[in-house]
Backbone as XML, in Angstrom:
<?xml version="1.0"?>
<chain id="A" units="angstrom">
  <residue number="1" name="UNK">
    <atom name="N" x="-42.840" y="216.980" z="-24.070"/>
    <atom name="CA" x="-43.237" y="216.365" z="-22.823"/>
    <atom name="C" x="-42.019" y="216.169" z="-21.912"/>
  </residue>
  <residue number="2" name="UNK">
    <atom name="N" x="-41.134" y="215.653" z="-22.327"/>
    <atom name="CA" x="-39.385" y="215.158" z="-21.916"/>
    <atom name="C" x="-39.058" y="217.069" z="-21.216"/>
  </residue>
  <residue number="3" name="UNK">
    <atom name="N" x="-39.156" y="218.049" z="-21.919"/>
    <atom name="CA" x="-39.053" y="219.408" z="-21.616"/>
    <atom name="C" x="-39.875" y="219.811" z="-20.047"/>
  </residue>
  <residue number="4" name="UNK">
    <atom name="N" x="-40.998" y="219.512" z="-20.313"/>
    <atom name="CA" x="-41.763" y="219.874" z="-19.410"/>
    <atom name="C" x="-41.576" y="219.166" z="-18.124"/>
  </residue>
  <residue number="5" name="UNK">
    <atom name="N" x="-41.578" y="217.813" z="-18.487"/>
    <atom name="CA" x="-40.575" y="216.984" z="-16.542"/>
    <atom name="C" x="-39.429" y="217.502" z="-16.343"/>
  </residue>
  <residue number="6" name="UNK">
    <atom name="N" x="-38.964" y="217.649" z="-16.982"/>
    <atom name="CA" x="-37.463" y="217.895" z="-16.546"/>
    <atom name="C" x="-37.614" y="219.586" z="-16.166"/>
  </residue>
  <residue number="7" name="UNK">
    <atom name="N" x="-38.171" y="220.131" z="-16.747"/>
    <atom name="CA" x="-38.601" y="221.856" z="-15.832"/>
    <atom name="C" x="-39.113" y="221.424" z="-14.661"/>
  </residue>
  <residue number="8" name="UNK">
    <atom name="N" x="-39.973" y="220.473" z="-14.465"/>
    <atom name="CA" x="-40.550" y="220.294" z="-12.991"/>
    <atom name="C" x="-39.683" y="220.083" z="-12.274"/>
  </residue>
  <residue number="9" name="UNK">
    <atom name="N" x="-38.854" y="218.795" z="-12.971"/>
    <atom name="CA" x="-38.139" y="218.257" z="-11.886"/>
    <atom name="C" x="-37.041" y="219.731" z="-11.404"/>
  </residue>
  <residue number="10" name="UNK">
    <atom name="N" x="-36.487" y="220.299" z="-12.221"/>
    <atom name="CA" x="-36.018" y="221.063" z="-12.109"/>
    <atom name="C" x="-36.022" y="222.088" z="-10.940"/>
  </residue>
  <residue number="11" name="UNK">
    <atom name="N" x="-37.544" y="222.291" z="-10.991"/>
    <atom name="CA" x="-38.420" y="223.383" z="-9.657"/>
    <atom name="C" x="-38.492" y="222.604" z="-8.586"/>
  </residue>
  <residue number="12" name="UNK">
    <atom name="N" x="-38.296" y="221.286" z="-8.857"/>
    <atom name="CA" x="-38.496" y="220.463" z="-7.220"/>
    <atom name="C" x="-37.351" y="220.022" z="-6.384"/>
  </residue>
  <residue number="13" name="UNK">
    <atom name="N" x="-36.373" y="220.259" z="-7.718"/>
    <atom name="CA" x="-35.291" y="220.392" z="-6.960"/>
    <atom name="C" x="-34.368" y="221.579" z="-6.434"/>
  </residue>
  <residue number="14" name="UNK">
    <atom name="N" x="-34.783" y="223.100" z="-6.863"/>
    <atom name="CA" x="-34.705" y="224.310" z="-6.313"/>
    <atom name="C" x="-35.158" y="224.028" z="-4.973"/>
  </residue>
  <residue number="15" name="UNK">
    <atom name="N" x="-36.477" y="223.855" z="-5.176"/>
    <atom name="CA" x="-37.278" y="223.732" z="-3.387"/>
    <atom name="C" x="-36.270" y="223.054" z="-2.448"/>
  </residue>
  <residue number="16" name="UNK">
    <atom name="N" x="-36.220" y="221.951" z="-3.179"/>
    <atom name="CA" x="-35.847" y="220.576" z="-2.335"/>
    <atom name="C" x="-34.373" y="221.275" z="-1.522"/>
  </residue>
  <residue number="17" name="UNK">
    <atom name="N" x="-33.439" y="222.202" z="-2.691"/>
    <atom name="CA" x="-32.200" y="223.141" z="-1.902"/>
    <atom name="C" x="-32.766" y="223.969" z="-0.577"/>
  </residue>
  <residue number="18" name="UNK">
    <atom name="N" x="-33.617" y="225.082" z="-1.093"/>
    <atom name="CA" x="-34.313" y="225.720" z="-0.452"/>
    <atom name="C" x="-34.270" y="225.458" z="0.650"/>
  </residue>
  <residue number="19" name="UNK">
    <atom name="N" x="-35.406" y="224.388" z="1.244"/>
    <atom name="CA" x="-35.913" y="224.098" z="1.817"/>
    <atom name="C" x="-35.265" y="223.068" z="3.125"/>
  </residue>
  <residue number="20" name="UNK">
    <atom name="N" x="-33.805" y="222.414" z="2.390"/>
    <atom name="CA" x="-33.025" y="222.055" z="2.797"/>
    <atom name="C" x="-32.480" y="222.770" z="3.714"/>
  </residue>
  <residue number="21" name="UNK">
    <atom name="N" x="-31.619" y="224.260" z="2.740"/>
    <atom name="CA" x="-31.188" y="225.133" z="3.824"/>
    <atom name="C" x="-31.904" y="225.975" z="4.947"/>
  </residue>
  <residue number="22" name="UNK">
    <atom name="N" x="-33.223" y="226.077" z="4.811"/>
    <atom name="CA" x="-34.007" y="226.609" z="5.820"/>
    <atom name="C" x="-33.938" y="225.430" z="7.344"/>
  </residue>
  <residue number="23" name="UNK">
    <atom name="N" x="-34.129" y="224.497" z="6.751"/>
    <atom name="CA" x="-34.077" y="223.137" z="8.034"/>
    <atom name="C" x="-32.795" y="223.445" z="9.014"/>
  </residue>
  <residue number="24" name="UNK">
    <atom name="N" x="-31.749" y="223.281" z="7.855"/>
    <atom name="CA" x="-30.205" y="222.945" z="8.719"/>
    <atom name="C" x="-30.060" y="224.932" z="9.284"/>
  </residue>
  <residue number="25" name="UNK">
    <atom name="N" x="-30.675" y="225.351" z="8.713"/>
    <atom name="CA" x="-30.552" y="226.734" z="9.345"/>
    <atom name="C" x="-31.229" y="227.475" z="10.422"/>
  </residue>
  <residue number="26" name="UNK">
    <atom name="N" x="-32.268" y="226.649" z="10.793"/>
    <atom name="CA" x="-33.297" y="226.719" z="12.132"/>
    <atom name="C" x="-34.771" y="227.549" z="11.408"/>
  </residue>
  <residue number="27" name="UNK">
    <atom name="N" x="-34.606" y="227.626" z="10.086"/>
    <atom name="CA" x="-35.515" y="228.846" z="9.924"/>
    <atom name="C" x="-37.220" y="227.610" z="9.851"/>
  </residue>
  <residue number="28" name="UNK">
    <atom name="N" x="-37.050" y="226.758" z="9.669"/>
    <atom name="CA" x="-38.084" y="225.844" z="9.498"/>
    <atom name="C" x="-37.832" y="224.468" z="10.580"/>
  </residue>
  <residue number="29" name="UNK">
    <atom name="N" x="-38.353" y="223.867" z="11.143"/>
    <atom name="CA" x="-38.102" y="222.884" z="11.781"/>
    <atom name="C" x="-38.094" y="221.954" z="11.325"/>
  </residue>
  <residue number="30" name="UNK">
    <atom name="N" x="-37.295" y="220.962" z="12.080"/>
    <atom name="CA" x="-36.986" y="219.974" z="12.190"/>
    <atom name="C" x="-37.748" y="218.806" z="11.774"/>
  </residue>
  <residue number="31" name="UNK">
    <atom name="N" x="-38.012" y="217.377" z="11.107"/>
    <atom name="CA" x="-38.972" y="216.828" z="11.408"/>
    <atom name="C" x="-38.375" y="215.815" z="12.518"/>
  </residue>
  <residue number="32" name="UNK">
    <atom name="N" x="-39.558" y="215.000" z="13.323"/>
    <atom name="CA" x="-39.229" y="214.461" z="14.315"/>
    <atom name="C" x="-38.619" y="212.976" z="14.138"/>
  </residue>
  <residue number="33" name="UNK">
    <atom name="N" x="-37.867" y="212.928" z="14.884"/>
    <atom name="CA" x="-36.578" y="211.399" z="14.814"/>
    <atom name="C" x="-36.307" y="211.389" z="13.726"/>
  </residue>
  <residue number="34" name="UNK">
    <atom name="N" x="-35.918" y="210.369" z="13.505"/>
    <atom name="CA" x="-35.444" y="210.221" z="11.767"/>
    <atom name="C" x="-36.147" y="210.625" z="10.355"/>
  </residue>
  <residue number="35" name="UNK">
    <atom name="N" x="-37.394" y="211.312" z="10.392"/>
    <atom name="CA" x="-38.088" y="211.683" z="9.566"/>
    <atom name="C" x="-37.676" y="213.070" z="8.932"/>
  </residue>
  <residue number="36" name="UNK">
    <atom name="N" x="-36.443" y="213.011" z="9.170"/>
    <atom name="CA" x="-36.006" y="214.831" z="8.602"/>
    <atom name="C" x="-36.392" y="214.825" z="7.247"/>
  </residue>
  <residue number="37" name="UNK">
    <atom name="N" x="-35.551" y="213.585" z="6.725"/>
    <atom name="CA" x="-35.100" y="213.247" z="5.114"/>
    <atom name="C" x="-36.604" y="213.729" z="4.445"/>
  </residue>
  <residue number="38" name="UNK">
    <atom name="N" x="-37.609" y="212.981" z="5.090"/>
    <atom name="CA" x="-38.975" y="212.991" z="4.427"/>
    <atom name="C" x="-39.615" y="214.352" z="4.525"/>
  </residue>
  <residue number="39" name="UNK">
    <atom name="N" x="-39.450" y="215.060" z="5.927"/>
    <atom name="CA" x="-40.223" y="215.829" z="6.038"/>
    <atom name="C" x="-39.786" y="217.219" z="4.992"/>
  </residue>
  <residue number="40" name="UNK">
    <atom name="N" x="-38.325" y="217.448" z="4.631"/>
    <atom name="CA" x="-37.505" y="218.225" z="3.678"/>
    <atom name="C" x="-38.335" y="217.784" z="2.175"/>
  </residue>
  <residue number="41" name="UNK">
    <atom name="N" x="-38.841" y="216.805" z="2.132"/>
    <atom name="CA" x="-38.929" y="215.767" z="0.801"/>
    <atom name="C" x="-40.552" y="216.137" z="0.580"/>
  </residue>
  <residue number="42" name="UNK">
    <atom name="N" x="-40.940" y="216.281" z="1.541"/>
    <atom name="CA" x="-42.272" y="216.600" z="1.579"/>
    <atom name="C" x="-42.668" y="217.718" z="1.441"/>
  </residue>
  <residue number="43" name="UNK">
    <atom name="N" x="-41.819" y="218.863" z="2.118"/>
    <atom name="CA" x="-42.432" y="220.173" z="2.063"/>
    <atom name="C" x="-41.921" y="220.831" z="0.975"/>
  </residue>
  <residue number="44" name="UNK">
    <atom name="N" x="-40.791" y="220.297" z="0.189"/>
    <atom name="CA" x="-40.141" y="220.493" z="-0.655"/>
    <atom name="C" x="-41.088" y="220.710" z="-2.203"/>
  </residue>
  <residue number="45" name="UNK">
    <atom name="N" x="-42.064" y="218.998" z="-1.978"/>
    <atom name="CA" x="-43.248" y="219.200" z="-2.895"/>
    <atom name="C" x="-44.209" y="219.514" z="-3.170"/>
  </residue>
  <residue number="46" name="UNK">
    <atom name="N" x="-44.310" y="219.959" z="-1.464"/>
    <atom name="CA" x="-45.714" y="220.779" z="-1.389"/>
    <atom name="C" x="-45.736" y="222.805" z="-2.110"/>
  </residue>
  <residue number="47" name="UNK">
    <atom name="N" x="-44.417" y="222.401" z="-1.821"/>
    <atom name="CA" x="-44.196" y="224.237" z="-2.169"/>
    <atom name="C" x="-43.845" y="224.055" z="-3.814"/>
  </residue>
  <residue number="48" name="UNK">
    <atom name="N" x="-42.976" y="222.826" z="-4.695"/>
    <atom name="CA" x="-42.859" y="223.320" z="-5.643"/>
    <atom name="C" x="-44.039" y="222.760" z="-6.712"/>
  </residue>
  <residue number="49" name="UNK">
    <atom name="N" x="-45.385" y="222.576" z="-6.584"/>
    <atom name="CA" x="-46.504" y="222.438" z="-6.963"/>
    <atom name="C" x="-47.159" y="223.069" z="-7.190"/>
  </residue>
  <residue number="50" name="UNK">
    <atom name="N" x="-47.602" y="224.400" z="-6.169"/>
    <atom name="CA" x="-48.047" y="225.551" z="-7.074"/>
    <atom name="C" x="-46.967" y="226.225" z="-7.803"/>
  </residue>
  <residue number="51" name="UNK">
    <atom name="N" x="-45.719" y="226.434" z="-7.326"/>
    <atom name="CA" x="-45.182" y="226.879" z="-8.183"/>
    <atom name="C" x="-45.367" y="226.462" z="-9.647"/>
  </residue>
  <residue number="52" name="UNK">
    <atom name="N" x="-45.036" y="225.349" z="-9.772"/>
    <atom name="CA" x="-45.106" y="224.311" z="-11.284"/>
    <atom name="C" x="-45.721" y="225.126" z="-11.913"/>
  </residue>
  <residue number="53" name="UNK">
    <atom name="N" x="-47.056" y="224.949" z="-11.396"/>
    <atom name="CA" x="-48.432" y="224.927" z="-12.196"/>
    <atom name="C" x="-48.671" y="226.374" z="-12.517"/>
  </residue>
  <residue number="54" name="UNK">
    <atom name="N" x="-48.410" y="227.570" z="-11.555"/>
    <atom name="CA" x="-48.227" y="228.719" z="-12.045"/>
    <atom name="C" x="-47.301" y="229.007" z="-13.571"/>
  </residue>
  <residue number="55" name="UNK">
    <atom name="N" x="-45.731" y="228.662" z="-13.080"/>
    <atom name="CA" x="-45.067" y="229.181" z="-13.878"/>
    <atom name="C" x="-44.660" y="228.653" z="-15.117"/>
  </residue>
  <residue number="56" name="UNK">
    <atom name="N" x="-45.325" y="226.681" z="-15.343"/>
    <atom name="CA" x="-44.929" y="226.025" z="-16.371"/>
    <atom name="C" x="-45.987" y="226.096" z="-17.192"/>
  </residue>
  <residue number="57" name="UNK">
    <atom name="N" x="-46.874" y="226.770" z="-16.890"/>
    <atom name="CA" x="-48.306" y="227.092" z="-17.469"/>
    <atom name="C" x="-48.075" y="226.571" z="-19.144"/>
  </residue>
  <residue number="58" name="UNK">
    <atom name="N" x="-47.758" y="227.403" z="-19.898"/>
    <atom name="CA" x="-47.524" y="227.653" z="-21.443"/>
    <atom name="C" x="-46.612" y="226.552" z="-21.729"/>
  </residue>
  <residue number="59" name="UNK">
    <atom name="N" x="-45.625" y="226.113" z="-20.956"/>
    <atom name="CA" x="-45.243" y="224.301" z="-21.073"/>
    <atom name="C" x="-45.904" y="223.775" z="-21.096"/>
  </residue>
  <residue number="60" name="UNK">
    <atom name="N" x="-46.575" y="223.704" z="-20.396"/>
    <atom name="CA" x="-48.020" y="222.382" z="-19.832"/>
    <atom name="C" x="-48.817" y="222.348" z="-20.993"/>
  </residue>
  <residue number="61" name="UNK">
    <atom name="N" x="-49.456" y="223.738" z="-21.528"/>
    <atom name="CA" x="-50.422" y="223.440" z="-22.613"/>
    <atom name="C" x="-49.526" y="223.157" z="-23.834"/>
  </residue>
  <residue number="62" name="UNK">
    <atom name="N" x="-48.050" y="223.302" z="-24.274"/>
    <atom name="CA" x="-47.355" y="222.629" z="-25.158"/>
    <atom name="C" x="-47.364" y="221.591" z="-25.133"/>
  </residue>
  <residue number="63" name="UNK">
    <atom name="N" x="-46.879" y="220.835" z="-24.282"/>
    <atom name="CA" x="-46.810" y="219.594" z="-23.752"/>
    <atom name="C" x="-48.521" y="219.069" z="-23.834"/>
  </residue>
  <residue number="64" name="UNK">
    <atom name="N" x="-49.704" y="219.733" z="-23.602"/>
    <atom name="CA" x="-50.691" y="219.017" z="-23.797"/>
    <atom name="C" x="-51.053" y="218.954" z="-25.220"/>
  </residue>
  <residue number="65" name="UNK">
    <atom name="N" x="-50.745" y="220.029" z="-26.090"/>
    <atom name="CA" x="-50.748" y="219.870" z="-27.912"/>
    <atom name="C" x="-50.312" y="218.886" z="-27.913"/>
  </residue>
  <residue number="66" name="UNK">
    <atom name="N" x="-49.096" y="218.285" z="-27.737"/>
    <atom name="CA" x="-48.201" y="217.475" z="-28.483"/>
    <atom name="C" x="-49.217" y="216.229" z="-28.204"/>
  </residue>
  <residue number="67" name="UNK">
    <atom name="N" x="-49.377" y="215.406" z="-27.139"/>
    <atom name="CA" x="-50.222" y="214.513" z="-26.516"/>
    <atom name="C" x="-51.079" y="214.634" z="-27.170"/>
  </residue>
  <residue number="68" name="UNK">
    <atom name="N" x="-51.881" y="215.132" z="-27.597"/>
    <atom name="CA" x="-53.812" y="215.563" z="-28.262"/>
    <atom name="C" x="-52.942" y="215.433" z="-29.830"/>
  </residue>
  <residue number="69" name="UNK">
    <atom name="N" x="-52.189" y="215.785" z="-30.292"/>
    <atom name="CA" x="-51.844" y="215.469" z="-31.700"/>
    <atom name="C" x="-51.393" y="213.595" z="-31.856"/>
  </residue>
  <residue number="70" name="UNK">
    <atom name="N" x="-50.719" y="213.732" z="-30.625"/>
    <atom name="CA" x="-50.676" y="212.431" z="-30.902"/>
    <atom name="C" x="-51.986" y="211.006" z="-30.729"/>
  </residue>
  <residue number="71" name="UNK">
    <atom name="N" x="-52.223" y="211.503" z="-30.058"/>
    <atom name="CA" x="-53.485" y="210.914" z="-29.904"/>
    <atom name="C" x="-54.492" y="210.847" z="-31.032"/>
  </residue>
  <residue number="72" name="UNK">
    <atom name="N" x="-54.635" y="211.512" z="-31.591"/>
    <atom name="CA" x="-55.145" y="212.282" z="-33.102"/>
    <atom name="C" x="-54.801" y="211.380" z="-33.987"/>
  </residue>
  <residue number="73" name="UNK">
    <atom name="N" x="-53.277" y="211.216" z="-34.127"/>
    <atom name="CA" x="-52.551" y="210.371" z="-34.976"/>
    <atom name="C" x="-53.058" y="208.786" z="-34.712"/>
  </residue>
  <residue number="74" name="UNK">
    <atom name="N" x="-52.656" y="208.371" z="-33.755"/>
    <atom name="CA" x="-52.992" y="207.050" z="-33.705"/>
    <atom name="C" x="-54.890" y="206.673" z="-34.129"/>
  </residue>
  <residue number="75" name="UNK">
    <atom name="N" x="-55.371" y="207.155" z="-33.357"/>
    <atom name="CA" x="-56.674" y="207.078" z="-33.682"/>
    <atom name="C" x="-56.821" y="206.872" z="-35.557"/>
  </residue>
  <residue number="76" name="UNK">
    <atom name="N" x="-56.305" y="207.706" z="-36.079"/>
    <atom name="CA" x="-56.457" y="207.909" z="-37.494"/>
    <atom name="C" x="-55.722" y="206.548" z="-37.839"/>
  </residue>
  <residue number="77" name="UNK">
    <atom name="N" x="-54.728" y="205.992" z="-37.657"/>
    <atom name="CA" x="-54.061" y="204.892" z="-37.920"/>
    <atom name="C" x="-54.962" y="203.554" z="-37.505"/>
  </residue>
  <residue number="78" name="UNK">
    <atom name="N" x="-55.335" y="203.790" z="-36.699"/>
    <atom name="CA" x="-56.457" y="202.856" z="-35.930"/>
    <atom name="C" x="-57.697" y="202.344" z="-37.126"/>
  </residue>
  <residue number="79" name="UNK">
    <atom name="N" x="-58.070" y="203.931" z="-37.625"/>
    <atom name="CA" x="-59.518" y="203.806" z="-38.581"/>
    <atom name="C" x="-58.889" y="203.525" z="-39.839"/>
  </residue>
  <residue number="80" name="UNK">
    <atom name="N" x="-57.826" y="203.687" z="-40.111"/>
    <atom name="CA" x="-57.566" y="203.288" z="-41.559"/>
    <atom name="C" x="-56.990" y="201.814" z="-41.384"/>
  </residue>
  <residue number="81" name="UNK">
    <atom name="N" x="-57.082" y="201.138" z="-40.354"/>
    <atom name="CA" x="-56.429" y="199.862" z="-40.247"/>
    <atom name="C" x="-57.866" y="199.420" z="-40.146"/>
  </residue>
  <residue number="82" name="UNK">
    <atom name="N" x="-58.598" y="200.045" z="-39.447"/>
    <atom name="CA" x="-60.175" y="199.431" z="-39.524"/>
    <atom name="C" x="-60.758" y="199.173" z="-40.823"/>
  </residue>
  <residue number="83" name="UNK">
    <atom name="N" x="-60.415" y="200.022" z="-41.615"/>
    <atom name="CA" x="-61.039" y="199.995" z="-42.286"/>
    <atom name="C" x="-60.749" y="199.350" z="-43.797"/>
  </residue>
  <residue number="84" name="UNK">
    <atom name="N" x="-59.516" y="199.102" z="-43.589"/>
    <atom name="CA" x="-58.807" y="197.890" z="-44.265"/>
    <atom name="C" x="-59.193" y="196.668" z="-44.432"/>
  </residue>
  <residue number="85" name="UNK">
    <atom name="N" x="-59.336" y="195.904" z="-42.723"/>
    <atom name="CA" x="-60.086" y="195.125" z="-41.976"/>
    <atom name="C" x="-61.547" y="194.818" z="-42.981"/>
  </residue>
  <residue number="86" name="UNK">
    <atom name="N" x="-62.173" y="195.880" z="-43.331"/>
    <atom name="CA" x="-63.333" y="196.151" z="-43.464"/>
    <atom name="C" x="-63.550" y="195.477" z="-44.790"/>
  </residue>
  <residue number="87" name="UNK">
    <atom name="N" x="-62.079" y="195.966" z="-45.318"/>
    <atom name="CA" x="-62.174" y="196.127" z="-47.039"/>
    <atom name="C" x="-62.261" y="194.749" z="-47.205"/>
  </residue>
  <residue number="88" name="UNK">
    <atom name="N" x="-60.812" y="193.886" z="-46.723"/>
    <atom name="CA" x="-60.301" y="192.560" z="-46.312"/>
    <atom name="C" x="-61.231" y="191.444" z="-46.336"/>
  </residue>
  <residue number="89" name="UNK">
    <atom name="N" x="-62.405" y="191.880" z="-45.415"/>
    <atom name="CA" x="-63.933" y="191.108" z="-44.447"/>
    <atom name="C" x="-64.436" y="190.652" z="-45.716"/>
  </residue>
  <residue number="90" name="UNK">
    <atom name="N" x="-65.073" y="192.397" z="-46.764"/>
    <atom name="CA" x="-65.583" y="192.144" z="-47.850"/>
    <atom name="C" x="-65.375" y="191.536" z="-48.652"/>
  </residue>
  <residue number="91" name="UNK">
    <atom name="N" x="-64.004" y="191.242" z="-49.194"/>
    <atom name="CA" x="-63.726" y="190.387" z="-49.981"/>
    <atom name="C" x="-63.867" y="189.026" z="-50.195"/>
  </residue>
  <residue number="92" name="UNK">
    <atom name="N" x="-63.500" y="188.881" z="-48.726"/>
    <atom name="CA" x="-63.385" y="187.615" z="-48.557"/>
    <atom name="C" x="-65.297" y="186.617" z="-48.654"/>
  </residue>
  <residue number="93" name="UNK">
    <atom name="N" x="-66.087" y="187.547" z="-47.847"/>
    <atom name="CA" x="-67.065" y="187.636" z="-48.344"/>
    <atom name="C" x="-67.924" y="187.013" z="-49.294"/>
  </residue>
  <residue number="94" name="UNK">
    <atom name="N" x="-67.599" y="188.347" z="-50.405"/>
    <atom name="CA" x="-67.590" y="188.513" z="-52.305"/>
    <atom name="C" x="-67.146" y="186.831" z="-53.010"/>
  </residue>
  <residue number="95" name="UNK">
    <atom name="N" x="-66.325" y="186.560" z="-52.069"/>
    <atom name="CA" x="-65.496" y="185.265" z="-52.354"/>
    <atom name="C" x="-66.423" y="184.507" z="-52.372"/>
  </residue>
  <residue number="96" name="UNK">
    <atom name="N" x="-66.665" y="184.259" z="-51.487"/>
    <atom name="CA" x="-67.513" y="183.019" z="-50.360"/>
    <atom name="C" x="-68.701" y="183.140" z="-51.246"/>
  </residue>
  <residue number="97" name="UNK">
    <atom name="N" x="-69.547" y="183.771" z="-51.482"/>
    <atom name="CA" x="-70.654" y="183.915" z="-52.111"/>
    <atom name="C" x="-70.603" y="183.872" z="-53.647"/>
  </residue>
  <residue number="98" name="UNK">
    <atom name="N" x="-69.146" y="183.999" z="-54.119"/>
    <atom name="CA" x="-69.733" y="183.476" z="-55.621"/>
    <atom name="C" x="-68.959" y="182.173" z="-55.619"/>
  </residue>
  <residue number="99" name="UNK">
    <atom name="N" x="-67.959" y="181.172" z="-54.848"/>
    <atom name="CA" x="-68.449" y="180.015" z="-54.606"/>
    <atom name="C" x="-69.168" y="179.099" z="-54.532"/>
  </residue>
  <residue number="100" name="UNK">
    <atom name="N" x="-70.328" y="179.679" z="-53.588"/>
    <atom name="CA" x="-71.313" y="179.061" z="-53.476"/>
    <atom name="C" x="-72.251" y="179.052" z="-54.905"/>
  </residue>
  <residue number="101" name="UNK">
    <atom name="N" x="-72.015" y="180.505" z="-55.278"/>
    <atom name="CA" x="-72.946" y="180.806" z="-56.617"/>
    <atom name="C" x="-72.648" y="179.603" z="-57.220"/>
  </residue>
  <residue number="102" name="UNK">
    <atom name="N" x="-71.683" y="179.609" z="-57.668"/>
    <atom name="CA" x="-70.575" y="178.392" z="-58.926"/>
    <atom name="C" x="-71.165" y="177.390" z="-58.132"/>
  </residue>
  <residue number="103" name="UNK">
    <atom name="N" x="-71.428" y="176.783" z="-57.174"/>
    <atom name="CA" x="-71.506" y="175.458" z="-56.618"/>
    <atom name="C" x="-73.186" y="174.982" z="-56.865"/>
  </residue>
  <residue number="104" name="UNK">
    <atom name="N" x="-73.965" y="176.098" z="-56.503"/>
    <atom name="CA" x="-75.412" y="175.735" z="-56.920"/>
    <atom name="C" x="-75.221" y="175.808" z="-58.534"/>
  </residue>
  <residue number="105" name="UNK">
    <atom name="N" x="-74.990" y="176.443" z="-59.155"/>
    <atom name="CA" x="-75.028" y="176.494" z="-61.234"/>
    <atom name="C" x="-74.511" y="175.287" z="-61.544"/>
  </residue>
  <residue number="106" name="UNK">
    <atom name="N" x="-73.685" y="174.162" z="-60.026"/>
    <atom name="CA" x="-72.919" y="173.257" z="-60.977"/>
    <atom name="C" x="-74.051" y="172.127" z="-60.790"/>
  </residue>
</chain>
């Protein structure tokens, strides 16, 4: 997952050069008054978004295994803690009821 941001970030910050030098070079305009910073910042992410998604493709679905395994994992940790819980409940239960047993026989 750590792999796969850091490739993005990676592509957003190619653009972000890019896109930079097109501004200060006349090839793209300007944004208006003080909004350069943003408008570089903006178009910067608009362009490296499809890129991403095109070319990090086979990252992305790595990065989505790992997530779905983990997810997998906990869940399973979850039901065996449930079900511990479960075991725990019963006993205590089992308890309670031959207490009482012993208490009516006495």
């Amino acid at each position: 997952m750590l792999r796969y941001t850091l490739m993005r970030l990676g592509i957003f910050a190619g653009c972000l050069v890019v896109v930079w030098g097109l501004v200060y070079s006349g090839v793209v305009p300007r944004g208006l008054g003080d909004s350069n910073g943003m408008w570089i910042a903006l178009l910067a992410l608009v362009i490296s978004a499809p890129i991403s998604f095109v070319v990090l493709r086979g990252e992305r679905d790595r990065a989505s295994a790992s997530v779905v395994r983990r997810v997998d994992r906990m869940k399973a940790n979850l039901d065996a803690n449930r079900s511990q819980e479960d075991g725990a409940d019963e006993a205590l239960r089992s308890r309670a009821q031959s207490a009482q047993a012993q208490e009516q026989a006495s």
